[in-house]
C-alpha positions as CSV (number, residue, x, y, z in Angstrom):
1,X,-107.5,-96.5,-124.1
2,X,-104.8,-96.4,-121.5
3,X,-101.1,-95.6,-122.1
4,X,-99.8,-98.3,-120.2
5,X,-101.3,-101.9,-120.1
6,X,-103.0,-102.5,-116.6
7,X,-100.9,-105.9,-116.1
8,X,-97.5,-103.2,-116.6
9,X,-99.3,-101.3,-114.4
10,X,-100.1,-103.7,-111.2
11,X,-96.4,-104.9,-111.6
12,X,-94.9,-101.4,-111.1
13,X,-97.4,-101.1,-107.9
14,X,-96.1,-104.4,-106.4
15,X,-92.8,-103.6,-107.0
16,X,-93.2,-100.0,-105.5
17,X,-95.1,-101.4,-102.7
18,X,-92.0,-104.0,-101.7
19,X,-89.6,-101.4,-102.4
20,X,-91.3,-99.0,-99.7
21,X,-91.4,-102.2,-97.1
22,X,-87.7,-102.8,-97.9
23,X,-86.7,-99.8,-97.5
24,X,-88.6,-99.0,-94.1
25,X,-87.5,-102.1,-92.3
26,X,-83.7,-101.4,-93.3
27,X,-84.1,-97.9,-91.7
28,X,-84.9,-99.4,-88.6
29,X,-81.8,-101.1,-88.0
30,X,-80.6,-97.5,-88.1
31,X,-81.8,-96.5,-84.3
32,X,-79.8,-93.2,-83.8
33,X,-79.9,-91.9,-87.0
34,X,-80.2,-88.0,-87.3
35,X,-80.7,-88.3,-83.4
36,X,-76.9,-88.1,-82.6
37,X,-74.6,-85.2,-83.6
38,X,-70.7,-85.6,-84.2
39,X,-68.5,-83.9,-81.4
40,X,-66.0,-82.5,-83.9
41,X,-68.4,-80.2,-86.3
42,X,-71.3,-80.7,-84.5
43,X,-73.0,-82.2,-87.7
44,X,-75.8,-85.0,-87.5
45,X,-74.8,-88.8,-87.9
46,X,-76.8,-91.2,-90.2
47,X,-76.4,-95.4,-89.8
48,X,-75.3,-97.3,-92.2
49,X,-73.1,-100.4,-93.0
50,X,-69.2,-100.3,-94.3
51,X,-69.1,-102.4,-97.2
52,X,-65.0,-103.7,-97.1
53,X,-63.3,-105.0,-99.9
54,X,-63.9,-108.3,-99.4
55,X,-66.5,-110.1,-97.2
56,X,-69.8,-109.4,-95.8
57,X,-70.6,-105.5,-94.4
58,X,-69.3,-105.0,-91.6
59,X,-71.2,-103.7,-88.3
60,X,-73.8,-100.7,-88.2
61,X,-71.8,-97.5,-87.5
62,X,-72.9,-94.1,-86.9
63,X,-71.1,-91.3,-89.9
64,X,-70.8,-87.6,-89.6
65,X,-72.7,-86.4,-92.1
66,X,-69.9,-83.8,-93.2
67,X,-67.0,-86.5,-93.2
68,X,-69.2,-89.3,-94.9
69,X,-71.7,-87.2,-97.7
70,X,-69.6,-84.0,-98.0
71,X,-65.9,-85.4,-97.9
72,X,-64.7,-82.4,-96.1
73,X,-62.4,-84.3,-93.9
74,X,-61.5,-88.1,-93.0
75,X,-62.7,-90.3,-90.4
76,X,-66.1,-89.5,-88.2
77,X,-67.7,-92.4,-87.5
78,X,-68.3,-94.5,-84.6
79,X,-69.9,-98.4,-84.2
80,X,-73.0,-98.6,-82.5
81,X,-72.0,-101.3,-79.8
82,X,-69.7,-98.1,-78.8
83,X,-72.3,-95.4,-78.6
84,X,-74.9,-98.1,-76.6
85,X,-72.2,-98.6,-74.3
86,X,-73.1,-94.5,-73.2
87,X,-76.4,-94.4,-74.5
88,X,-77.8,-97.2,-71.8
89,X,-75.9,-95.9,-68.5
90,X,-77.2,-92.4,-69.6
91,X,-80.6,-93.1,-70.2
92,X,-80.8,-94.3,-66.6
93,X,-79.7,-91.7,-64.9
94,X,-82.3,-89.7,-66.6
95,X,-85.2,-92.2,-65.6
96,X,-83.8,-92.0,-61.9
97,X,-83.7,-88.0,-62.2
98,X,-87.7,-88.0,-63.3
99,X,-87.9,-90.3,-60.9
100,X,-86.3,-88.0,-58.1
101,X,-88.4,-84.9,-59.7
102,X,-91.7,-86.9,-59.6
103,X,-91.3,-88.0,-55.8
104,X,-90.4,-84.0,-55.1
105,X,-93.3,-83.0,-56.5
106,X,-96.4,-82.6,-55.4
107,X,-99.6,-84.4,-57.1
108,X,-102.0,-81.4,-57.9
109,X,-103.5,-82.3,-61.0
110,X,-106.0,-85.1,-60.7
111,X,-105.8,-87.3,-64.1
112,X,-109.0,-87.1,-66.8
113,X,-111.5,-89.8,-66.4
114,X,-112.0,-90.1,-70.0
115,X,-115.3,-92.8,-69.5
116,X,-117.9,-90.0,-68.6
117,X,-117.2,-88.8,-72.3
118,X,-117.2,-91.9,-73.6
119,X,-120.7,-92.5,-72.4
120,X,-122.0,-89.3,-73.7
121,X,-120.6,-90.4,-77.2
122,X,-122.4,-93.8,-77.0
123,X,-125.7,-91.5,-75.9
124,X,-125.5,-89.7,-78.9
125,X,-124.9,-92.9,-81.1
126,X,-127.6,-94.5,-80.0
127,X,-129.7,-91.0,-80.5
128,X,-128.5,-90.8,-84.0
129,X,-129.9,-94.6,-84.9
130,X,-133.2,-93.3,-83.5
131,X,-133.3,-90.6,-85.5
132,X,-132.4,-92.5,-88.7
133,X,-134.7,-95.4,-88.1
134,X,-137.4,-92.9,-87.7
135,X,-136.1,-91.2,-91.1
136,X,-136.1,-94.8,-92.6
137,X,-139.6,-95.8,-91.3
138,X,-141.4,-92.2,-92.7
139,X,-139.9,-93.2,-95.8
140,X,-137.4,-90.2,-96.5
141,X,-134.2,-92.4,-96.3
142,X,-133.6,-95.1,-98.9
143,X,-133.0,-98.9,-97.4
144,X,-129.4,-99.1,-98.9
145,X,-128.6,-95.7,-97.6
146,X,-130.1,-96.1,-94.4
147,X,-127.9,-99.5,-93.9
148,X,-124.8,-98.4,-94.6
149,X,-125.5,-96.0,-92.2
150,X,-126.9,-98.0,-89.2
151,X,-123.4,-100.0,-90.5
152,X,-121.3,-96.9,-90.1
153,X,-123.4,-96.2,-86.8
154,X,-123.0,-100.0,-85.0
155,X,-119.2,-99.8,-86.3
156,X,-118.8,-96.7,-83.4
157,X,-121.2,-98.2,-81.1
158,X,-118.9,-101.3,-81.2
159,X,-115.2,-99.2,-81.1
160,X,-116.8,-97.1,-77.8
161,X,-118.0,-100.0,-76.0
162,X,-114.9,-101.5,-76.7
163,X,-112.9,-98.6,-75.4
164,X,-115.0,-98.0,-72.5
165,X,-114.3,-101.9,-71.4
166,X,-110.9,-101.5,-72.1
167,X,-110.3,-98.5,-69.7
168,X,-112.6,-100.4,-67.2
169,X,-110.3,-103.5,-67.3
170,X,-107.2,-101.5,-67.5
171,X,-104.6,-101.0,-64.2
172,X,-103.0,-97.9,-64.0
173,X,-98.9,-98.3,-63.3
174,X,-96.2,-95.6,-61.8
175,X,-95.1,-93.4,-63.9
176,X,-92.1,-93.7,-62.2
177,X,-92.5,-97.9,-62.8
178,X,-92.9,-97.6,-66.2
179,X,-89.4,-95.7,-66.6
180,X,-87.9,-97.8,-64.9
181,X,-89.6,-100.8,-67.0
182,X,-88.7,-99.1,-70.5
183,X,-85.4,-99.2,-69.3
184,X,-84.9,-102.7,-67.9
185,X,-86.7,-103.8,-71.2
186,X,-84.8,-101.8,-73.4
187,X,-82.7,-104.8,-75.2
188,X,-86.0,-106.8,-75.8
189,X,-88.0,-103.8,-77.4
190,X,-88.0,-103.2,-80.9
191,X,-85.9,-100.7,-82.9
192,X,-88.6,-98.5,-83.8
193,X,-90.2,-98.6,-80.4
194,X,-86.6,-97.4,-78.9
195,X,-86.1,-94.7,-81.1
């Protein structure tokens, strides 16, 4: 007999479950967090929102994690329109010095063409299915075990192929475009796909 009654037990679960959710899309409105350092002690800075005394929390702000947690001394924070003021300008430049770098450079390494591989998996799928419809047919494979397995089989068949059209369809940008792109787009992109 179980200690705790299963309808006890699915509630706890859903409540866990929205509690992770919750608490994973709040941390996302936290961009910079641990990823900025404060310039007095060098400690990190974690997000979070003032609460005042009266009225709704007030704007995201970035706190030293000395002055805020630790109480060692006052002050050390800064709002996060501040920081993307410097964070934006800064990110540039460093998209135009790749860029530079890249145009310096020569091209020696030729990229991977990863469809030959993919064709030799697909070969070997389709060697395995021989293999266990011949096991199947001689009778040493069960029928349920031998469809799940032709299931597990056609299931790869179906992701390579799908792959290998994928890369055949696919156009192949700049790297030095797709900088540039990330950082036109930056404003539209979501929070975790800045940080």
């Amino acid at each position: 007999m179980p200690l705790i009654p299963e309808g006890m037990w699915q509630g706890y679960q859903s409540r866990r479950r929205d509690r992770i959710k919750r608490s994973r899309a709040e941390s996302t409105e936290y961009l910079l967090t641990g990823s900025i350092y404060c310039g007095i002690c060098g400690s990190k800075a974690y997000g979070g929102r003032p609460k005042p005394k009266t009225g709704p929390r007030g704007a995201v702000t970035y706190s030293c994690k000395q002055a805020a947690y630790y109480h060692l001394r006052k002050g050390g924070y800064v709002k996060k329109s501040r920081i993307m003021e410097h964070l934006l300008p800064w990110l540039e430049t460093i998209a135009q010095e790749i860029s530079d770098l890249a145009d310096q450079q020569p091209t020696t390494v030729k990229p991977t063409d990863p469809t030959p591989g993919i064709r030799r998996a697909l070969i070997k799928v389709d060697r395995k299915r021989d293999v266990l419809t011949g096991k199947m047919l001689d009778g040493l494979l069960p029928d349920n075990v031998y469809q799940r397995l032709l299931a597990d089989l056609d299931a790869d068949m179906e992701r390579l192929t799908k792959r290998l059209e994928d890369l055949s369809a696919a156009v192949r940008t700049n790297d030095d475009q797709a900088t540039a792109e990330l950082i036109r787009d930056w404003s539209k992109m979501a929070l975790h796909t800045q940080r």
